[in-house]
N, C-alpha and C positions, 0 to 999 in steps of 0.2 A: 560774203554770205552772212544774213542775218542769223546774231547769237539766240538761242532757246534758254526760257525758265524752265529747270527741274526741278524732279524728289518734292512737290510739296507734300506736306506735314501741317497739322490742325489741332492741336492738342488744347487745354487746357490746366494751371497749375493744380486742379483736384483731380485726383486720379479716378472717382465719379463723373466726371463733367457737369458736377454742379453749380447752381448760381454764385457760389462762395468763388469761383475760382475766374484768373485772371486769363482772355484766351491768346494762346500763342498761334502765330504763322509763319511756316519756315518755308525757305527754296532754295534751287541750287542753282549754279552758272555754268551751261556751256557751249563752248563755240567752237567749229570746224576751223574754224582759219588760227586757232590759238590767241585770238584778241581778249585783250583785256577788259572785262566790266568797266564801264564808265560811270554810267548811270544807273536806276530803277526804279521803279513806281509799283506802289500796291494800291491796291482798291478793298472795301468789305463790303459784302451783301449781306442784310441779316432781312431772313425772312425775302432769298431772292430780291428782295429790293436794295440798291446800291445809293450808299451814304457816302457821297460828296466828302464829309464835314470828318472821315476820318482816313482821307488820301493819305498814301505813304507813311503809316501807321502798322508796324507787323505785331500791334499788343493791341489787347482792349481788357480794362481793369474789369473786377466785377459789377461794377456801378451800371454797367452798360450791357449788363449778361441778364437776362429773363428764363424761369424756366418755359421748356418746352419753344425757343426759340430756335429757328436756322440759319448758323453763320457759314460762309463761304470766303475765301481767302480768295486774291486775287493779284498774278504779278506781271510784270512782263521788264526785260532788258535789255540797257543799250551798251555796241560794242566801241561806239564811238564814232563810225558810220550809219548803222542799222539798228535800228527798234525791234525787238520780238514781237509777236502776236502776243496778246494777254491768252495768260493760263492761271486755268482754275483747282484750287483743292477739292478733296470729299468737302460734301458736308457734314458740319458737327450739329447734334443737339443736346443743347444745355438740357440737363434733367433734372428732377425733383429734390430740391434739401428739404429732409424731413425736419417739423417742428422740434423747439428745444423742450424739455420736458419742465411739467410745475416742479416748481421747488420751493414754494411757499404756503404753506394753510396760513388764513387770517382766522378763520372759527373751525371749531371751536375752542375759547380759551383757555378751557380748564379740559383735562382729560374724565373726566368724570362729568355725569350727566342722569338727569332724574327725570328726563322727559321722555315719552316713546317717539315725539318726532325730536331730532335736533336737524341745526342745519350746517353743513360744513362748508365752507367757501376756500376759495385761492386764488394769488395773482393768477393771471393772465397768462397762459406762456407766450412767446416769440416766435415768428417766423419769417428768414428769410427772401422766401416768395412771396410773401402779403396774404399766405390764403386763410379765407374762413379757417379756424379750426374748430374742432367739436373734440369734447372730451368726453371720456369712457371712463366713468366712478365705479369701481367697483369695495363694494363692502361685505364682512358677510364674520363668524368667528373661527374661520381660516388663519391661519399666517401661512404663506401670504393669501391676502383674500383673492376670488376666483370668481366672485358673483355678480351680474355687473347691473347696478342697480337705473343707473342711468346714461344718458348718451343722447348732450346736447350740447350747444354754443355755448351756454350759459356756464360761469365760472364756480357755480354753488349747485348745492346737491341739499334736499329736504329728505334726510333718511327717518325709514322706520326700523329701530330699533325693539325685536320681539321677544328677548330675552335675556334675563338678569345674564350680566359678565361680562370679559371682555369681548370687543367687536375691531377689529382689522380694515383700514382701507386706505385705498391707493388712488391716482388718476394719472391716465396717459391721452395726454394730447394726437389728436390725428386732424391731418390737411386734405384729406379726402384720396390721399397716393401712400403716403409712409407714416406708422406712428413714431410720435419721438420716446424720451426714455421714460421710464415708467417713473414718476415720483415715491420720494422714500417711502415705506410701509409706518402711517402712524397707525396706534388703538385710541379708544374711546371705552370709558366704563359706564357699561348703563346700570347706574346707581339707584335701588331702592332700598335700600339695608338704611337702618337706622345708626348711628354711631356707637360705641360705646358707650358706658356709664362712668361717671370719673368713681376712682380705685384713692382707698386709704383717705376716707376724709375723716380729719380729726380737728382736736381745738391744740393751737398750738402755747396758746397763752390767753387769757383773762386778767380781767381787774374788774373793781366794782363799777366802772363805767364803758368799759373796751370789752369787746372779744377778737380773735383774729383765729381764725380756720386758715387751714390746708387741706389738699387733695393733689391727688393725681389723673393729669389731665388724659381719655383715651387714646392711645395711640393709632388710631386711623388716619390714615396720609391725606383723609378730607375731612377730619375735626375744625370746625371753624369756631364755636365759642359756648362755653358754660354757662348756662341761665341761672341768676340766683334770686330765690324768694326768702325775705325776711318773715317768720309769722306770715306766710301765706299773703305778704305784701311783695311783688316785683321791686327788684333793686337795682340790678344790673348786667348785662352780659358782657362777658371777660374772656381773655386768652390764657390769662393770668394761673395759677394754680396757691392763688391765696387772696384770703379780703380780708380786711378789716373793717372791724364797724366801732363806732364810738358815740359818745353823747348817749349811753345807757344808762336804763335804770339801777340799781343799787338791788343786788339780792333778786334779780327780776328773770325766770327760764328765755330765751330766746331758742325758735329752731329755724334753720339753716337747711332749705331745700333746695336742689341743685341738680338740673338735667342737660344734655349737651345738644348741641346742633350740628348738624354738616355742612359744608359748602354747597349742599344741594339741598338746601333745608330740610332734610331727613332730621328727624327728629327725636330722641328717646324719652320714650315716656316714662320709662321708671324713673322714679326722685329717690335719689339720694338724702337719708335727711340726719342731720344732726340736731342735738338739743344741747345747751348751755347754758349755765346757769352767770349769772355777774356775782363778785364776791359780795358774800353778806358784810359789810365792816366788824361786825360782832365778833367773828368766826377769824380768830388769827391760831388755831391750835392745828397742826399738820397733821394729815395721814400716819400712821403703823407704817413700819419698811415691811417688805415682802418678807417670808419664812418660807423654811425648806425649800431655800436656794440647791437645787440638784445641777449636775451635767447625767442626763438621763439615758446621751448613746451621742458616739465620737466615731471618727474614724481621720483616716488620714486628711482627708478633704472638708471633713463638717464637724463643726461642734451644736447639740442640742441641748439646750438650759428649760427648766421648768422650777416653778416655784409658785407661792401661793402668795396671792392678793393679799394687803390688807382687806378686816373686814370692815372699816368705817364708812358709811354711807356716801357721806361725799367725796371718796375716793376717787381720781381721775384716770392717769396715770402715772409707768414707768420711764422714766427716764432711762434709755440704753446707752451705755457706754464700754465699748472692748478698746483696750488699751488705751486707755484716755483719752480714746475719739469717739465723737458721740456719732450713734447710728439710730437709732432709733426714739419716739414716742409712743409707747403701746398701753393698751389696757388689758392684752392677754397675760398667759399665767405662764408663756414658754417664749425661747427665741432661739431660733437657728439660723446658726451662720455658716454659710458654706465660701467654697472658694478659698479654703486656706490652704496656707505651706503643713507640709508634712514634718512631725516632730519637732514644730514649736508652742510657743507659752503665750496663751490668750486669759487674757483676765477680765473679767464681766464685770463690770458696778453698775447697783442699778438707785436710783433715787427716785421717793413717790413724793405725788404731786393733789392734793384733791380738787376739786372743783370752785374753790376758791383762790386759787395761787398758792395757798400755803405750800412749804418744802420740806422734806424732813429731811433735814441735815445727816442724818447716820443712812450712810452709803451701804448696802450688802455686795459684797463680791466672793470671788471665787475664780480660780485659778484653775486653768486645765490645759494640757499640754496632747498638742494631735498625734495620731497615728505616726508610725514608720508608711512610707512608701509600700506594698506588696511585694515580691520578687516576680520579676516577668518567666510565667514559665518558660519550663525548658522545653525541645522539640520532641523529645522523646517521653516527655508528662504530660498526661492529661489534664487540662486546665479546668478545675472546679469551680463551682459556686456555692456562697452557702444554700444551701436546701429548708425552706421553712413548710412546715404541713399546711396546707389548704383543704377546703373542700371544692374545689375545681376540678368536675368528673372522678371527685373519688379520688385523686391522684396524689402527688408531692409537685410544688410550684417553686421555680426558682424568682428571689428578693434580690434585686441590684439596686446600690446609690444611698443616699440619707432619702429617708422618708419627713416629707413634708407635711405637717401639722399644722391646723388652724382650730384656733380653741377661741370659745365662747362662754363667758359667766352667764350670759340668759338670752334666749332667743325665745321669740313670741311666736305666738301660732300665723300664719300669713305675712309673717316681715319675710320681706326679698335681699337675699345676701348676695353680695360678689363681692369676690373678690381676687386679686393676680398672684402669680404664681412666678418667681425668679429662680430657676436653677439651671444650673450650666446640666444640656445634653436633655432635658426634659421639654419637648414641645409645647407642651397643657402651659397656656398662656395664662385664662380665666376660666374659673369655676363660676358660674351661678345657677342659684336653685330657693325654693322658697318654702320655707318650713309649715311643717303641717300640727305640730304641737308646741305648745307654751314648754319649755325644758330649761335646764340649768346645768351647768358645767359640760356643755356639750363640746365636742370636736370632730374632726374631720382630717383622716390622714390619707394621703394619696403618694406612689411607690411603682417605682418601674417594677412590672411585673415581666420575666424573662419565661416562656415557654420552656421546657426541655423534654429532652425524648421519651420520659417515661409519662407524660402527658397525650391522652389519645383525643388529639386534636388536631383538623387539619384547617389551613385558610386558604382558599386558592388567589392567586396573583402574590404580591413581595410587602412582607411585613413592615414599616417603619418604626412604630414603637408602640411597646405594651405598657400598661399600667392599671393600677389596682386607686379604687378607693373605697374607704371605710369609714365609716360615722360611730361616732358614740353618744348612745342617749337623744341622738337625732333626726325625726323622717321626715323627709324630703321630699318633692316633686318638682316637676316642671324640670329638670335638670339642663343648664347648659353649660358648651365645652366652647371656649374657642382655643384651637391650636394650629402652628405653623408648619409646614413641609419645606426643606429646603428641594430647591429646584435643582441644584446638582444631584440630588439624589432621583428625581424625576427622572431625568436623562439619563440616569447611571443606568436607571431600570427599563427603560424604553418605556413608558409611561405620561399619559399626559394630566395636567394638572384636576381634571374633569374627570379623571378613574380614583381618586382617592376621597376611601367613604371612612368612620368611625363605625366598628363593629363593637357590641354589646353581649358579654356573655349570660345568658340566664335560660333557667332551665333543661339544661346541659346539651346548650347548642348557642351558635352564634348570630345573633339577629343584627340586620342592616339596621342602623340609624340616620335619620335624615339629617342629609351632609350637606353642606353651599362654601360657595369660594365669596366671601365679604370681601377680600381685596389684595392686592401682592406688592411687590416691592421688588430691588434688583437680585435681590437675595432668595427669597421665601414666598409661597403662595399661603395666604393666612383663612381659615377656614371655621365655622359655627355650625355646630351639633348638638341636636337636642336628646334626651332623655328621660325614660319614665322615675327612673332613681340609679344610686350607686352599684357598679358589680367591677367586673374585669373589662379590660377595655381593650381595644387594636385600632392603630391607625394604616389603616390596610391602600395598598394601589393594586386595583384589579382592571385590565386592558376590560374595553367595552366589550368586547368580546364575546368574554367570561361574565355567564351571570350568575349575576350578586345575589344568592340565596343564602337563606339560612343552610349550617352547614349538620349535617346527620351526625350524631356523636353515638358509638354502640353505647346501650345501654347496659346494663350489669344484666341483668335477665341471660342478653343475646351472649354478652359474652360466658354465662354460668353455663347457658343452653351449649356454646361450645368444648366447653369445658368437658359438660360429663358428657357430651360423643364421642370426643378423645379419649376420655378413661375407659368408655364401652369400647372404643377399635382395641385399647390395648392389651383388655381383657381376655379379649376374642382368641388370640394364639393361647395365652395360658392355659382356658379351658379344653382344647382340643388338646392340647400336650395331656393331659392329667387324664383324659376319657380312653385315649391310647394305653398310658399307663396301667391303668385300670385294669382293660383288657388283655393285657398281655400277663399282669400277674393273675388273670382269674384263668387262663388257659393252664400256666405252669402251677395254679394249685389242681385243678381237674387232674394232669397226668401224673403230679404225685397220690392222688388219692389211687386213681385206676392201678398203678405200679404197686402201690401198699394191697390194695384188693386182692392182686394176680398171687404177691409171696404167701399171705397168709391161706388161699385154697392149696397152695402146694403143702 
């Protein structure tokens, strides 16, 4: 009796049954009479059509797999007498592998961008099946973005870009069945902010045929280079944060103007200017040393020096030097240093310098030894701060940190100042603003200002930092702020980088100032605000939410109006206690008079 094929089985090694996979065909043996397999023979049909060229084959790789095809197994065996009848498996169909996903952007190069169209491009992705693919760009200032700007064959996207900041986008490949995986999430900054202005340009040295300046270059992460004009001659644009010039005249002013550029050719227009004089040869007699070398206010952490200029005309500057390392070149009349050890010995020399190179050999110093550490309070003490009087609603305002000083021997009416600001725990990066009077000996102090409770003030959303600034002898306008937010504190607050504005105290309420995000970093979102002039300041996160209004402060009136209601309710019992009183003793004098009446008629 002829033996029977069993059990077939059609599988493939992808547990999909996709084109990746290799396909298997299984069967069994068996026979009534208990004879042994001798032989067998398979056959494969794909697409019911039967292939010859892969007889006696129970594999087929995936080189030979299509999707959307139908393969059929095919067996039959012998028992060494008799052949079986051929028997067929199910049919299998190979199905769809979805495309591999982009993993490359070619454009654009630079994260940053100063156009409203840009155009982003990316390989190609792959796909197994060979099919068309079309992809799905989506952009938008989402993380992740959700907006899906286009959706086609083509490997590049012409976006429009409608708003200053960062912008998010993605692309997923699809085959017209399954998409594949979504490409990493890049951003793009659409850049129109101008850079920075370079910070601390000074002369660092002269002779009667040399000058050589320095500055500090802006720190914007798309600073590309500093323009320099000679006397309103172009000379050359640099990375650099110094030049030198030479082959000058003798005794001859040179000024030194200097603007920066960005990687997106944004450009700043304020110049920087300096003026320098070459040494007269005549003129070999040095500056006056500084007088009334002070340490003016110390603490554990800061020492602050002030002392008075020579008065010689060609006066330049100071040479700074604490502990026999030099820190400084200044022309002001202070210097503070922060960032020190607690209850050690810092000794200041200072050496002047005039406009001709001359030096004057006799050093001024001055020795001064920081704070002790505070003791951390205990749990059971209420932790204080000093208390200094303000006029802020009338109140008492708490002073925290070394206060930061910037002094001027003369500022002209319309010169534009900036200048940076380095203290550990203080945001306020740069000050600049542009003076409205010709003045002399002016200054400018700015000081974490700390709220406390006996202040009737309220901010809605979560504080990041207060501060004060104050002028002497100097008014001001056009004011601007640039300062940094760390992002961990973003997130601390469930806040997003777009709810943090600079609020302005005046008039005894808090008014919004116009706040922007200029650019960030892995750290910190860095931000510019402008101003009408100096007062109290907050760097305030308030969810969109919550709007941003000026905030109601009572007024003295409202609160006096309350005052004397409360003194009127409390009056209110005394007088009815006293009208009772009253009464009771004018009854008890009536019935002694009537009782006096009744004895004397007896």
């Amino acid at each position: 009796m002829a033996p029977t094929a069993t059990s077939f089985k059609l599988n493939t090694s992808d547990n999909l049954n996709r084109t990746n996979g290799t396909v298997f065909g299984y069967f069994d043996y068996a026979d009534t009479d208990n004879d042994l397999q001798s032989r067998n023979e398979t056959r494969w049909f794909i697409n019911y059509t039967y292939y010859s060229v892969y007889n006696n084959l129970t594999l087929l790789n995936e080189t030979n797999t299509t999707k959307g095809y139908n393969f059929t197994f095919s067996a039959r065996v012998f028992d060494g007498s008799d052949w079986s009848d051929w028997t067929n498996s199910t049919t299998l169909t190979i199905q769809n592998m979805a495309p591999l996903g982009v993993t490359t952007f070619t454009q654009p190069s630079s994260p940053f961008n100063t156009s409203l169209n840009t155009s982003i491009a990316w390989t190609v992705a792959t796909d197994a099946d060979g099919d068309t693919l079309r992809y799905y760009f989506y952009i938008d200032q989402n993380n992740p973005p959700i907006t899906l700007r286009t959706n086609s064959t083509q490997a590049n996207s012409s976006s429009l870009l409608t708003a200053q900041g960062l912008w998010y986008y993605r692309v997923a490949s699809y085959d017209g069945s399954d998409f594949g995986s979504n490409s990493s999430i890049r951003n793009i900054f659409y850049d129109t902010l101008n850079p920075g202005a370079v910070r601390f340009l000074m002369n660092l040295s002269n002779t009667n045929s040399t000058i050589l300046i320095n500055w500090t270059n802006p720190t914007d992460t798309d600073f590309n280079f500093t323009q320099i004009y000679v006397n309103n001659i172009f000379e050359i644009n640099t990375t650099d944060t110094n030049y030198s010039d030479s082959n000058l005249i003798n005794g001859t002013n040179y000024t030194y103007s200097l603007r920066t550029y960005d990687k997106n050719n944004n450009i700043n227009t304020t110049w920087m200017n300096l003026s320098v004089l070459t040494w007269n040869n005549s003129d070999t007699e040095p500056p006056g040393s500084v007088r009334n070398l002070l340490n003016i206010s110390q603490d554990y952490h800061y020492i602050l020096w002030n002392w008075t200029n020579p008065s010689n005309e060609d006066f330049n500057y100071s040479l700074i030097q604490i502990n026999g390392e030099f820190l400084a070149n200044t022309s002001d009349s202070f210097f503070n240093h922060t960032s020190l050890t607690a209850s050690a010995r810092y000794t200041i020399n200072i050496t002047t310098f005039d406009i001709y190179g001359n030096q004057n050999t006799t050093r001024k110093n001055l020795t001064t030894i920081t704070g002790d550490i505070p003791p951390l309070p205990s749990s059971t003490i209420e932790e204080t701060v000093p208390v200094v009087e303000s006029t802020l609603g009338g109140k008492s305002s708490s002073f925290v940190g070394a206060p930061v000083v910037r002094s001027w021997s003369t500022l002209s009416a319309g010169q534009q100042v900036s200048y940076s600001i380095s203290q550990h725990g203080n945001p306020v990066n740069t000050i600049s603003f542009t003076v409205t009077d010709d003045v002399k000996d002016a200054s400018i102090v700015i000081q974490e200002f700390k709220d406390v409770t006996r202040v009737p003030l309220t901010l809605e959303g979560s504080i990041y930092f207060m501060f004060s600034i104050t002028e002497k002898k100097v008014k001001v306008k056009d004011v601007e702020y640039e300062f940094t937010v760390e992002k961990k504190w973003l997130d601390s607050k469930n806040v997003h980088a777009e709810d943090v504005t600079l609020f302005r105290f005046d008039n005894n309420e808090w008014i919004v100032l116009p706040t922007q995000i200029i650019k960030q970093d892995d750290q910190a979102i860095f931000y510019r605000s402008s101003s009408p002039g100096f007062s109290y300041y907050a760097i305030v996160a308030q969810p969109q939410q919550l709007e941003k209004s000026p905030l109601h402060v009572v007024s003295q009136k409202e609160i006096n109006g309350s005052s004397q209601q409360a003194q009127l309710s409390e009056l209110k019992p005394s007088i009815s206690l006293i009208y009772t009183e009253l009464c009771i003793l004018s009854i008890v004098f009536i019935l002694i008079l009537l009782f006096v009446r009744q004895n004397l008629k007896k």
